[in-house]
C-alpha positions in Angstrom: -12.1 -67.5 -27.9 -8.7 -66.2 -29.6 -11.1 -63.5 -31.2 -12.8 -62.3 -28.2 -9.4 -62.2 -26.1 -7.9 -60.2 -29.1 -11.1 -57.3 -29.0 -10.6 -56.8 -25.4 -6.8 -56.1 -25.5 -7.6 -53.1 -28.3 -8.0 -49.9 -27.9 -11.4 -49.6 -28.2 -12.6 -51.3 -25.3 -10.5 -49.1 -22.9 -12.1 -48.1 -20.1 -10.9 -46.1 -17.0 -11.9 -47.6 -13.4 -9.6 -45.0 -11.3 -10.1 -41.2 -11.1 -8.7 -38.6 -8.3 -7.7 -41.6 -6.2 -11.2 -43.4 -6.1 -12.4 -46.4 -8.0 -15.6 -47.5 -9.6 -17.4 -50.2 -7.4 -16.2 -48.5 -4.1 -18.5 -48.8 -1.0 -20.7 -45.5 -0.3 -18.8 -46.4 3.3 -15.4 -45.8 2.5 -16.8 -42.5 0.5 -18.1 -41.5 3.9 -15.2 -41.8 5.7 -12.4 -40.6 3.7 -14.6 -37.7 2.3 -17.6 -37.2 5.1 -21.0 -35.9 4.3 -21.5 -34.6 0.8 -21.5 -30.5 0.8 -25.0 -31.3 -1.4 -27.0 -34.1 -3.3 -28.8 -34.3 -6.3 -31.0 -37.4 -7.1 -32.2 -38.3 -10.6 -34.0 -40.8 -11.9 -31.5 -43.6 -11.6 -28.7 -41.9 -9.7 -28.3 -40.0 -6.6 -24.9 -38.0 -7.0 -23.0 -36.4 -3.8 -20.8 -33.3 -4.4 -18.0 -32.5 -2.5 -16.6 -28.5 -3.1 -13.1 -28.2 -3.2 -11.8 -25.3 -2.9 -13.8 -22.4 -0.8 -15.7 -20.9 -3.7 -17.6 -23.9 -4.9 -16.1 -23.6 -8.7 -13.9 -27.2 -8.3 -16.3 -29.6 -7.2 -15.9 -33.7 -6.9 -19.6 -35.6 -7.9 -19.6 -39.2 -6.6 -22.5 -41.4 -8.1 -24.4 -44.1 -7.1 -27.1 -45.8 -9.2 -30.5 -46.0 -7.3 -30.1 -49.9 -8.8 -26.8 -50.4 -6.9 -26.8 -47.7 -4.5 -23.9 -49.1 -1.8 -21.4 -49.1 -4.7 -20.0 -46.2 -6.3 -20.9 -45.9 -10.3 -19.3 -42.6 -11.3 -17.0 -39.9 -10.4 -16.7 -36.9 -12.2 -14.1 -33.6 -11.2 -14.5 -30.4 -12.1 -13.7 -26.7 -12.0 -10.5 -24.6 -12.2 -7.2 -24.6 -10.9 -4.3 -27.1 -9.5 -5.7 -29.9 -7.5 -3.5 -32.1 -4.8 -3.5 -35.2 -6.8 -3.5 -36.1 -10.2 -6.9 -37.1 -11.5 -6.8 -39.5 -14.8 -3.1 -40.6 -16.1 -1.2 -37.7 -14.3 -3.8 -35.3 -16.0 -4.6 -32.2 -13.7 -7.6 -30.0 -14.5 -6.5 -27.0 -16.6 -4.2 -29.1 -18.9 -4.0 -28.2 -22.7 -6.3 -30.6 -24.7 -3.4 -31.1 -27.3 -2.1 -33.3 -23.8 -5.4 -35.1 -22.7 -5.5 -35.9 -26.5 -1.8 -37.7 -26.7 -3.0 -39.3 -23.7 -6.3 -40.9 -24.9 -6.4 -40.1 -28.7 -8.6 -37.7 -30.7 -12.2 -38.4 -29.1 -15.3 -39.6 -31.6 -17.9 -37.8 -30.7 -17.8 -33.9 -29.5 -20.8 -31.5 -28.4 -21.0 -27.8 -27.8 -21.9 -27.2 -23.8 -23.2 -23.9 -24.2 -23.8 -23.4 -20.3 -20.3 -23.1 -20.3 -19.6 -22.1 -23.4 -17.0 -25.7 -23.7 -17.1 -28.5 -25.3 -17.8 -32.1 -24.3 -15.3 -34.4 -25.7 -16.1 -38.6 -25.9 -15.1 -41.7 -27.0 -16.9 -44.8 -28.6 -16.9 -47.4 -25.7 -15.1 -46.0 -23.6 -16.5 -45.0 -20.0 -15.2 -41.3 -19.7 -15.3 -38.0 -20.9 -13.6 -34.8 -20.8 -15.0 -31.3 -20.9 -12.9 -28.4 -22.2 -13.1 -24.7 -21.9 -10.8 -22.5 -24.0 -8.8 -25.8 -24.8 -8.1 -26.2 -21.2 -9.5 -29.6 -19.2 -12.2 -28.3 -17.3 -14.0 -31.5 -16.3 -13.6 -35.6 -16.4 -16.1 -38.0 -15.9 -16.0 -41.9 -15.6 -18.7 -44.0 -15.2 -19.6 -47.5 -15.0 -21.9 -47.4 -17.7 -19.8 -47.2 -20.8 -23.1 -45.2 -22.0 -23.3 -42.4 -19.3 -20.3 -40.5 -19.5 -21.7 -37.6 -20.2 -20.9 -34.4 -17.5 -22.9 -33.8 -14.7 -23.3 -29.6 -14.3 -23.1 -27.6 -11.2 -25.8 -25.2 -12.8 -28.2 -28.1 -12.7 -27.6 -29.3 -8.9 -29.9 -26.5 -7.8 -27.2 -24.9 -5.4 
């Protein structure tokens, strides 16, 4: 018992359930009515994702998931794009922030890709549920997800606009 308490307090089993004000598990209800009708969806094959624009020329955009297996509850959240948003999204990060602070924040990730869409990079940790994306060292995107398997970003080039 001792041992399995002690593996759940370390580091490595930290996982994010907040992001931009909203929480894994939420009802697709309150998404409704504190955000309204998504701007678009995109369905795959086990998630149907609603994207929200937020500014007026569709390049900061807020993705809520919901897995096709649990689809009233909210699975992932993801925030992308340029620019200063209203609220903090992930531990008073904002999107834009150098990744010498998102790394200070959460530590040197394990795992990095080249997103050559965007011509960024796709930062993420061993079990842990999120991910960041970063373009010219700036924070371009975050993800959490309930999965601590699916973190990866969901693009705007593949929502078939």
């Amino acid at each position: 018992m001792a041992v399995a308490v002690a593996l759940l307090q370390g580091e490595a089993f930290s996982q994010e359930v907040r992001l931009f004000g909203y929480s894994l598990g939420e009802q697709v209800e309150h998404i409704l009515k504190v955000q309204g009708k998504p701007n678009l969806t995109k369905k795959t094959k086990k998630e149907v994702h609603w994207i929200y624009f937020l500014n007026k020329n569709k390049e900061t955009y807020l993705v809520f998931s919901f897995s096709k297996k649990r689809p009233g509850l909210l699975s992932g959240i993801q925030v992308t794009g340029k620019g200063k948003l209203d609220r903090p999204l992930l531990r008073g990060l904002q999107l834009g922030d150098h990744r010498n602070l998102v790394e200070r924040v959460f530590g040197k990730p394990d795992l990095e890709e080249r997103v050559e869409n965007i011509n960024g990079v796709l930062s993420r940790y061993s079990n842990r549920n999120f991910s960041f994306e970063f373009i010219e060292g700036r924070l371009y995107s975050v993800r959490i997800h309930r999965n601590v398997f699916l973190p990866k970003i969901l693009f705007i080039e593949n929502l078939s606009l």
